[in-house]
C-alpha positions as CSV (number, residue, x, y, z in Angstrom):
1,X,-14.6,109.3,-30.6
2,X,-15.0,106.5,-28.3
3,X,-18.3,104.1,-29.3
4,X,-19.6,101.4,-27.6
5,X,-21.1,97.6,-28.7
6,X,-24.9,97.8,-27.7
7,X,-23.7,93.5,-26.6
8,X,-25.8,90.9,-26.8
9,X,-29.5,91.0,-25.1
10,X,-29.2,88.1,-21.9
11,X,-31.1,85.1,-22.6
12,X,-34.4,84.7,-20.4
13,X,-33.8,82.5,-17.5
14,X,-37.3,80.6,-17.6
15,X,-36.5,77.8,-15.5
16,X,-36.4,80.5,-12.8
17,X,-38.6,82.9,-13.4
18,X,-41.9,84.1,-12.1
19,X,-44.4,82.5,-13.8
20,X,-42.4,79.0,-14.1
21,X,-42.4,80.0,-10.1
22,X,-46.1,79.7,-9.7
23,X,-46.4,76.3,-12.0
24,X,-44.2,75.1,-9.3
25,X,-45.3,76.5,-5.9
26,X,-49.1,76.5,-7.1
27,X,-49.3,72.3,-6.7
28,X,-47.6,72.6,-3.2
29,X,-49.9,74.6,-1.4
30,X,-52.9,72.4,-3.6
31,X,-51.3,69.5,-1.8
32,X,-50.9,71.5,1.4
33,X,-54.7,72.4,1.6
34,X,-56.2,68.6,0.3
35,X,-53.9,67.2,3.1
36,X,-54.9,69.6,6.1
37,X,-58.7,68.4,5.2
38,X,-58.2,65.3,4.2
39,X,-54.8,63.6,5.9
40,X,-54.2,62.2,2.0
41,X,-51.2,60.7,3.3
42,X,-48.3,59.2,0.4
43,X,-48.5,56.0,1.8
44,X,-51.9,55.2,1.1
45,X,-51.6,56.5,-2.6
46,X,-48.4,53.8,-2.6
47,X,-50.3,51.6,-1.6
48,X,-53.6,51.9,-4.1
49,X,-51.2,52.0,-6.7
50,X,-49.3,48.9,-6.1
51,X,-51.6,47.0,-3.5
52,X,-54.4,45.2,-5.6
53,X,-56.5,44.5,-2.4
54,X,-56.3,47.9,-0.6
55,X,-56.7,49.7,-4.0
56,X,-60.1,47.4,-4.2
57,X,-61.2,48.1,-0.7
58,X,-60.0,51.6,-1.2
59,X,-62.6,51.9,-4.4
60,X,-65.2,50.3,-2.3
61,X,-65.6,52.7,0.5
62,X,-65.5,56.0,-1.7
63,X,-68.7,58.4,-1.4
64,X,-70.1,58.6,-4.7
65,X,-70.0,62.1,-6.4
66,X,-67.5,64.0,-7.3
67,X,-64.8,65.1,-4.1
68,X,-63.2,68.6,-4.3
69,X,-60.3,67.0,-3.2
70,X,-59.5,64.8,-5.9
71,X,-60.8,66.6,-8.4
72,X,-57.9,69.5,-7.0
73,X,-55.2,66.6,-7.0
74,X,-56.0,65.8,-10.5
75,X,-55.6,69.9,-11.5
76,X,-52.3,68.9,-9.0
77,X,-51.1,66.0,-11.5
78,X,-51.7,67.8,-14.8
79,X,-49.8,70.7,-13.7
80,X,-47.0,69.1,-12.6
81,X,-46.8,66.6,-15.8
82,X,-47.4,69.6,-18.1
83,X,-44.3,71.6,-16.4
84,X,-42.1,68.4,-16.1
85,X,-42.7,67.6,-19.8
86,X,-41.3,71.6,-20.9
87,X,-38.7,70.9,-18.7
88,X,-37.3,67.9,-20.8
89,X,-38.6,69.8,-23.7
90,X,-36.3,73.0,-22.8
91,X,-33.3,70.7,-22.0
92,X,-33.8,68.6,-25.2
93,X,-34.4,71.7,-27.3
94,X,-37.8,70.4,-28.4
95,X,-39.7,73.1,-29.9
96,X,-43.3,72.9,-31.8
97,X,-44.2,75.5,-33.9
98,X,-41.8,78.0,-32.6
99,X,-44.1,78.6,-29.4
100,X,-43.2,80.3,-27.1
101,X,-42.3,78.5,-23.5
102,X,-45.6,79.8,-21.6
103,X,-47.8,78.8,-25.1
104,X,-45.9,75.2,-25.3
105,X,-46.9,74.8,-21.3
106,X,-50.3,75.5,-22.0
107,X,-50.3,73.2,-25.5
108,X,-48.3,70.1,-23.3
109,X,-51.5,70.9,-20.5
110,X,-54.2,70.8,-23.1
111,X,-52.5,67.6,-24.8
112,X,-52.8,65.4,-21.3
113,X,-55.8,66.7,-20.4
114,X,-57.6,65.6,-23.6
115,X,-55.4,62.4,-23.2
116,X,-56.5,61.6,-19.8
117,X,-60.1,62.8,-20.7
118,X,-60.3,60.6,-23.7
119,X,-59.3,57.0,-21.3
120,X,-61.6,57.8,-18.9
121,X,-64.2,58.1,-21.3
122,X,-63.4,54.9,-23.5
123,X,-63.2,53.2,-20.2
124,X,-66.9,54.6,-19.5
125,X,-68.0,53.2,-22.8
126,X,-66.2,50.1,-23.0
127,X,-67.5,49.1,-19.4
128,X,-71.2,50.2,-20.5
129,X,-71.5,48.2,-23.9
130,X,-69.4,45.5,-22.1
131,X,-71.9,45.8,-19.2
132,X,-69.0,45.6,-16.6
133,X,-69.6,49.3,-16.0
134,X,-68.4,48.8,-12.2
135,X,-65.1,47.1,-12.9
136,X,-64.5,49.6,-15.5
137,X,-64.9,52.5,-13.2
138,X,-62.8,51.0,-10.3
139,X,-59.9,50.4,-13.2
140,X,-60.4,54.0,-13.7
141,X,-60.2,54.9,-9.8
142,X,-56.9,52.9,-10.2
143,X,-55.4,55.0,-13.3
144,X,-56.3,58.1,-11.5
145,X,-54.3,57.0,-8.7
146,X,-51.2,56.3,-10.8
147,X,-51.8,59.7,-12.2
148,X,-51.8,61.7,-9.2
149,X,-49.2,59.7,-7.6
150,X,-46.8,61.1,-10.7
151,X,-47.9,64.4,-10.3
152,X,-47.3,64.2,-6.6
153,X,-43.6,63.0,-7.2
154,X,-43.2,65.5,-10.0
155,X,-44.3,68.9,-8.4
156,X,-41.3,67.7,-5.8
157,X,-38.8,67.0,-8.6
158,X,-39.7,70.1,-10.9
159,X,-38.7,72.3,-8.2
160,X,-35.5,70.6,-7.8
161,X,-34.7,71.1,-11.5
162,X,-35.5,74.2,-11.4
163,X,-33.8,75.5,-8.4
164,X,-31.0,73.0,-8.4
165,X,-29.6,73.4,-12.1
166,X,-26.6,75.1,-11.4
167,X,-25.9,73.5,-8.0
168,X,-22.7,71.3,-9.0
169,X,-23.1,67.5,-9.1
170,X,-21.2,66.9,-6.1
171,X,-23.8,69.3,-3.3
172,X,-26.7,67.9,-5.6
173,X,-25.8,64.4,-5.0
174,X,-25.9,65.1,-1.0
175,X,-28.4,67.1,-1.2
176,X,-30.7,64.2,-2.9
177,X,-29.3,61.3,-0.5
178,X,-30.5,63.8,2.3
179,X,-33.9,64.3,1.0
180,X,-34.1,60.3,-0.1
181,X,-33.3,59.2,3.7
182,X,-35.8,61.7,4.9
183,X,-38.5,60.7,2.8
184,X,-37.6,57.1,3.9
185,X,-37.8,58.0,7.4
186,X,-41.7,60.1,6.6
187,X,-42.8,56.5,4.6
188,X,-42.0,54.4,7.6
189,X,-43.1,56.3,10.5
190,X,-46.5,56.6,8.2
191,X,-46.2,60.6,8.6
192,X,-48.4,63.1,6.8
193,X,-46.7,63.9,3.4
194,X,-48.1,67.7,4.6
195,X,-45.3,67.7,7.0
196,X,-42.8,66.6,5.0
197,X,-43.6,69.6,2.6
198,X,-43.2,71.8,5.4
199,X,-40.0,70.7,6.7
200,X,-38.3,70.9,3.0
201,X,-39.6,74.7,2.3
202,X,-38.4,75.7,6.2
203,X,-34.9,73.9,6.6
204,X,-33.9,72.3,3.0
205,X,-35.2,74.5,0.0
206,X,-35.0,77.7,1.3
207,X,-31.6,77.6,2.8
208,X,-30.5,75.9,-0.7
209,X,-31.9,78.5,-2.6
210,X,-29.8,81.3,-0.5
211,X,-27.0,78.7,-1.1
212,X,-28.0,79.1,-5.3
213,X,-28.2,82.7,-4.9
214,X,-24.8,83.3,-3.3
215,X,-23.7,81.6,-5.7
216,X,-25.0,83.4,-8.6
217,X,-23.7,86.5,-7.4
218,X,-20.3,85.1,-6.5
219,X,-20.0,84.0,-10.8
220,X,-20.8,87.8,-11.8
């Protein structure tokens, strides 16, 4: 009688599948859309972020209200720190409460957006007791910048970890001084972030993922 071992069950590749695929693709096409309407260009976020004086004059000619279009780069930010954050979580082994990896994404998304919530409010309040209500809210219009120029820079870099994992060091070394001179190139030319995007999914990510997937079946 010949009997076979049932083996072992493979282990669930999250990094690459489906749904960790929309937390990365869903911020790219957020930033897509906000940049066709509104030419949000990197640049200018650089430069509110570490230019005192445009950030200032920056605050100064905003339309009051809330915009659809940052409000849709702040749901950009939180998803991207909320996936970068089970990323390090995954590679560090970090689990709480033996959640599962779609539950501890949605508990690390809940956590920073009470966290984020929670400032902007105790910067409302201090700046209405203090009665410095405006300064208050343009320090706010600064730490919302910060924030979504983290998220911007992280929905580029979560995809890379995720699609780059089992590139080896060597290609993913080129492949990053590539990327850095391009980017380099985009920031000094003062080019639309938008096109940047577009150029990485045509002629740099998808051809690299081909590259990861010939790969993958080459090892089995």
């Amino acid at each position: 009688m010949i009997s076979q071992n049932p083996g072992v069950a493979l282990a669930e590749d999250i990094l690459r599948s489906e749904w960790v695929f929309v937390l990365l693709i869903f911020p790219i096409l957020i930033y897509l859309f906000v940049s066709l309407k509104e030419k949000y260009s990197l640049i200018r976020i650089i430069k509110i972020v570490f230019n005192n004086k445009f950030a200032h004059t920056a605050y100064r000619n905003i339309t009051p209200g809330i915009q659809i279009f940052q409000l849709m780069l702040g749901i950009l930010s939180l998803i991207s720190i909320a996936t970068f954050i089970l990323f390090a979580e995954m590679h560090f082994d970090i689990i709480f409460y033996n959640l599962k990896p779609r539950i501890l994404w949605l508990f690390n998304l809940l956590l920073i957006s009470l966290a984020v919530g929670f400032k902007y409010i105790l910067n409302l309040a201090v700046g209405s007791l203090s009665r410095t209500g405006d300064t208050f809210r343009e320090y706010s219009f600064n730490i919302s910048r910060n924030y979504k120029l983290i998220g911007i820079v992280l929905m580029i870099l979560n995809f890379f970890i995720s699609y780059l994992v089992s590139v080896p060091d060597k290609y993913i070394i080129f492949f990053l001084f590539r990327i850095i001179r391009l980017v380099y190139i985009f920031l000094i030319r003062r080019l639309l972030l938008f096109y940047l995007i577009l150029y990485l999914c045509a002629l740099e990510i998808f051809p690299a993922l081909i590259f990861i997937k010939y790969l993958s079946g080459q090892e089995h």
